[in-house]
N, C-alpha and C positions, 0 to 999 in steps of 0.2 A: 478352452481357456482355464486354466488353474489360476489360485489364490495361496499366499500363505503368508500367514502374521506373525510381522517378527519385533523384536525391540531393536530401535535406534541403537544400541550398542554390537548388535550382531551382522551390521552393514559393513563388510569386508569389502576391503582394496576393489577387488573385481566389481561389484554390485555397485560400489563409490562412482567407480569410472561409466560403466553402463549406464549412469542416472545424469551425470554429466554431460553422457554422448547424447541423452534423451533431448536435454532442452536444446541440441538443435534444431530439432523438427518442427519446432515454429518459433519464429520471433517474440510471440505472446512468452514463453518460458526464459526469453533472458531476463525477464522479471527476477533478483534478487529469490524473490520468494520462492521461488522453484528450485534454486542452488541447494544442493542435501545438507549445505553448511547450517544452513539456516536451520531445517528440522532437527539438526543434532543439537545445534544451540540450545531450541527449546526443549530438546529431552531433558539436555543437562539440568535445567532449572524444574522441569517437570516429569514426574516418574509415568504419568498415565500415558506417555506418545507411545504410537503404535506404527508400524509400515506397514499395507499389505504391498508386498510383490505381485506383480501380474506377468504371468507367464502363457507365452503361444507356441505351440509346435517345440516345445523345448527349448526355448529362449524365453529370456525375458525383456520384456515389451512397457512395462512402464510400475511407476512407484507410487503409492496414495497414503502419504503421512498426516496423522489425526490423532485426535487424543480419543480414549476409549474411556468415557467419561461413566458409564456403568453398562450393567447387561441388556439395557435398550437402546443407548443413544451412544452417537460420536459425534464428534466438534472437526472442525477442520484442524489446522495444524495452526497455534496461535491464537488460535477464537480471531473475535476483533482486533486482534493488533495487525493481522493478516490480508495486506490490500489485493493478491491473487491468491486463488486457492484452487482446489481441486488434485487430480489423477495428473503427472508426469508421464504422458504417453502419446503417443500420436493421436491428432485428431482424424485420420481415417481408421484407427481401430473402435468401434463403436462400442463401449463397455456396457455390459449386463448390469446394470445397476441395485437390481434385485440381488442378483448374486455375490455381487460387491459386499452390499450389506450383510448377507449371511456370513459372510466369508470371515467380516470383520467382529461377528457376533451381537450385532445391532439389531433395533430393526428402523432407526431414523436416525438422518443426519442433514440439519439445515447446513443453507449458507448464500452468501452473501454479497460476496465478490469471484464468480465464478465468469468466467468469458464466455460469451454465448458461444464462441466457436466450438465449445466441449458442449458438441446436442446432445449426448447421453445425458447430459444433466440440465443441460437449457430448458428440455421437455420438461420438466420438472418446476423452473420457474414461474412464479408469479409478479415480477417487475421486473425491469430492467433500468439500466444506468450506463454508465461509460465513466475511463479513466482518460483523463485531457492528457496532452503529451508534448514536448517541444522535440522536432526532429531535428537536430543540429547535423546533420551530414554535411561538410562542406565545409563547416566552421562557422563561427556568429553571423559572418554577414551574409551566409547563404541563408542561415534560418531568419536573419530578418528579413530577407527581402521572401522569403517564403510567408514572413506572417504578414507584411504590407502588403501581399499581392490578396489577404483574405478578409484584410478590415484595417480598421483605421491605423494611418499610418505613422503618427503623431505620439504612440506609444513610449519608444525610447526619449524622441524628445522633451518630454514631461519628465520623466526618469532621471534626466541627466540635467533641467531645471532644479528638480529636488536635489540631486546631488552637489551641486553649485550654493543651492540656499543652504543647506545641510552642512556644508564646508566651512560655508562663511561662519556660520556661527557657531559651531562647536569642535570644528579643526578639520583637518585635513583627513580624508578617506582612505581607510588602508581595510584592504580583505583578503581574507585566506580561504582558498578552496577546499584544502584538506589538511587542515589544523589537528596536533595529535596533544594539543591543553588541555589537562585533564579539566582545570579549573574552568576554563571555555565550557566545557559538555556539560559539569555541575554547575554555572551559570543556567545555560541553558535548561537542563532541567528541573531545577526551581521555578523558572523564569515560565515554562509550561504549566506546570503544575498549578502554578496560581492564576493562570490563564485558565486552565478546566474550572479552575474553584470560582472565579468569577466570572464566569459564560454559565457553566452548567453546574456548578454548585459540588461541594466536596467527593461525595460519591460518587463522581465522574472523574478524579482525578488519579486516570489508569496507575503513574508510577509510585502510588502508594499502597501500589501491588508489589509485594516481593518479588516474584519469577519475574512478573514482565522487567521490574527494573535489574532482575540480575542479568536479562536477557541483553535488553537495548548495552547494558555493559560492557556482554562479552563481546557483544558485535562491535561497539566501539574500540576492541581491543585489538579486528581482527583489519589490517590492513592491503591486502591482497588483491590486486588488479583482479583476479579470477572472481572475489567475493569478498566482501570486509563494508565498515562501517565508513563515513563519510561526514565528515563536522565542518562546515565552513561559517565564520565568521566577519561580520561587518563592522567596523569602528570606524566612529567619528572624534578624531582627535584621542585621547587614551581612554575613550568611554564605549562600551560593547552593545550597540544598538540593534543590533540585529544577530539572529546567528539561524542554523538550520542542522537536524541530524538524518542524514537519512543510509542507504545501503547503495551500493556500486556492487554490478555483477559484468563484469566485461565491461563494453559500449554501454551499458545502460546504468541510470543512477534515478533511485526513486527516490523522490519530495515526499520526506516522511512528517519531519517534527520539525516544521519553520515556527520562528517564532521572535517576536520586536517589543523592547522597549517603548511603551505604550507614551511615554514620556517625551516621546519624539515623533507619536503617528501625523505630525502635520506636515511631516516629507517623506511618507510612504516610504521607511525603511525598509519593509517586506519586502516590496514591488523591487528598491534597489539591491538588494541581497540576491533575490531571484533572477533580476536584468547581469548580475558580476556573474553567477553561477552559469550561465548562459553565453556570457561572453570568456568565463577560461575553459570552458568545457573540453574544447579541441586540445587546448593544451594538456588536459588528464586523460586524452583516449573515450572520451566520454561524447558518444556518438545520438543519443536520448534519454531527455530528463521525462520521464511519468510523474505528472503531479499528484494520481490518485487519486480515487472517485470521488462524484462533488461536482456541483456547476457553479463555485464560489466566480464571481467576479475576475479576482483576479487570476485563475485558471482559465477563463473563458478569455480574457486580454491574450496571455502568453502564448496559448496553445494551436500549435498548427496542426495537431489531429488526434486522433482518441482510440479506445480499444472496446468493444461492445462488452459489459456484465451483464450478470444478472443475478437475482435472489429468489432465493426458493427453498425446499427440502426435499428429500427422495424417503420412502419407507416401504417398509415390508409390516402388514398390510398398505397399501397403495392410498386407503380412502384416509390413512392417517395427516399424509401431508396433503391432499387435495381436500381436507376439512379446514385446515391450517390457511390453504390459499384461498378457501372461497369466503374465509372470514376474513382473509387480509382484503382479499379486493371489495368487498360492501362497505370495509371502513375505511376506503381510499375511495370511493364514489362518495359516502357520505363525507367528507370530509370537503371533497369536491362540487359540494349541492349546496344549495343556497341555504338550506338547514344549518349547514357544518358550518357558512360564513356567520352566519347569527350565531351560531353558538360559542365560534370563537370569539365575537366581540363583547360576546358577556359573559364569555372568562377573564378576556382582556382588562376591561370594564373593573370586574372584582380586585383584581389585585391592586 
């Protein structure tokens, strides 16, 4: 097996198409985030991205784009903004992981949202998670009768109550699947923004990051069945109570950045936004929504199946990242002991 690191701008026609033909090899890669559009995206905004090419017998067999953050560490491609990650390559070629990282000039690289199905790297983890999913094959009413066949089935009907109460009083419902308002998207991300600052406090509010926001930009600029950005928006009478931005790569569209006027949460605007995005899907070619790791509530309602993660690190030496996980997992028992409950109530307590 050979390695060779190249920059996102010497990914030529051929290698484009090869990388494309890759994410057929499992459904896990129609994930947006594995379209090489996506890694050029982020080169553009950031000079540190790296490829390694992975080649077999004289071919090449798969793509692993990262940022090469210094001469010990890489990042995945995106850091956190990145809900799949890892190697474009089939999951029966079992990657050298060790050698991966020499290759890349590293000697450690976490992460975070990686699919267990990639056991070169699953081994590696220390938790695990899932991305919830709506499978719309069939069109709306196959997937609902997919989700009332797995829990309660009273779901939409609450949905389309709110939407009734929601009408009555502040107008008539009108939504767009794939809105190209520029003012809709800066809506919406303001409308984020002060969502991060008041859940988790300013430092958290990713788009007052330069790259990421030139990024989620360019993506909203790019429109294309094959890969492109995704804006839909809910209005109640000419007021914008809901909206959602996320990425379309084929059939599949991920739940990136929903988000509702907080001013109206007493008819579950989110819930309705994501019930419309569900019922025009078939009409955009849009075959699965990924809502993205999280066991939030309303993910658990929606979703009729899921995709196994996991979080971990790989390094060269080996005892690097299995220091790393045996300190994660004692502060994930202790958190889980009856210690950790006391102690969280008299943090709680202080504030």
């Amino acid at each position: 097996m050979k390695f060779s690191q190249i920059i996102a701008a010497e990914l030529d026609t051929a290698l484009l198409m090869q990388w494309e033909q890759l994410q057929s090899v499992s459904p896990v890669y129609g994930s947006p985030y594995y379209h090489p559009h996506y890694s050029q995206i982020i080169a553009a905004a950031r000079p540190d991205v790296r490829v390694l090419v992975i080649e077999d017998a004289g071919q090449v067999t798969g793509f692993l784009p990262y940022h090469k953050i210094n001469r010990l560490r890489a990042d995945v491609i995106g850091g956190g903004l990145t809900d799949y990650q890892g190697p474009v390559c089939s999951f029966q070629n079992s990657l050298p992981v060790g050698e991966l990282l020499k290759a890349m000039g590293v000697a450690y690289m976490g992460f975070n949202h990686m699919p267990q199905e990639r056991s070169d790297f699953s081994a590696y983890a220390w938790s695990h998670s899932r991305s919830l999913t709506l499978n719309l094959e069939g069109g709306f009413a196959a997937y609902a009768q997919r989700l009332n066949d797995k829990r309660d089935a009273s779901l939409f009907k609450k949905i389309e109550t709110n939407e009734r109460r929601l009408a009555k009083k502040c107008g008539a419902l009108s939504f767009t699947m794939n809105s190209a308002s520029k003012a809709e998207f800066e809506a919406l991300l303001s409308g984020k923004s002060a969502q991060f600052i008041r859940t988790l406090g300013a430092g958290h509010d990713i788009f007052a990051t330069t790259w990421i926001r030139e990024v989620v930009h360019h993506i909203f600029s790019q429109s294309g069945p094959d890969f492109g950005g995704i804006l839909s928006s809910l209005y109640a009478g000419d007021k914008m109570v809901a909206a959602h931005f996320g990425m379309r790569c084929g059939k599949v569209m991920h739940y990136w950045f929903p988000w509702y006027d907080t001013d109206y949460a007493e008819f579950s605007p989110g819930l309705i936004l994501l019930a419309f995005c569900a019922r025009e899907a078939q009409a955009h070619q849009i075959e699965l929504i990924d809502l993205g790791r999280g066991e939030q509530a309303y993910k658990q309602r929606f979703a009729t199946g899921f995709i196994p993660l996991c979080e971990g690190a790989a390094s060269v030496p080996a005892v690097i990242s299995q220091t790393q996980g045996a300190y994660f997992s004692a502060r994930m028992r202790l958190k889980e002991s009856s210690l950790g409950k006391v102690f969280r109530t008299w943090k709680n307590a202080k504030k």
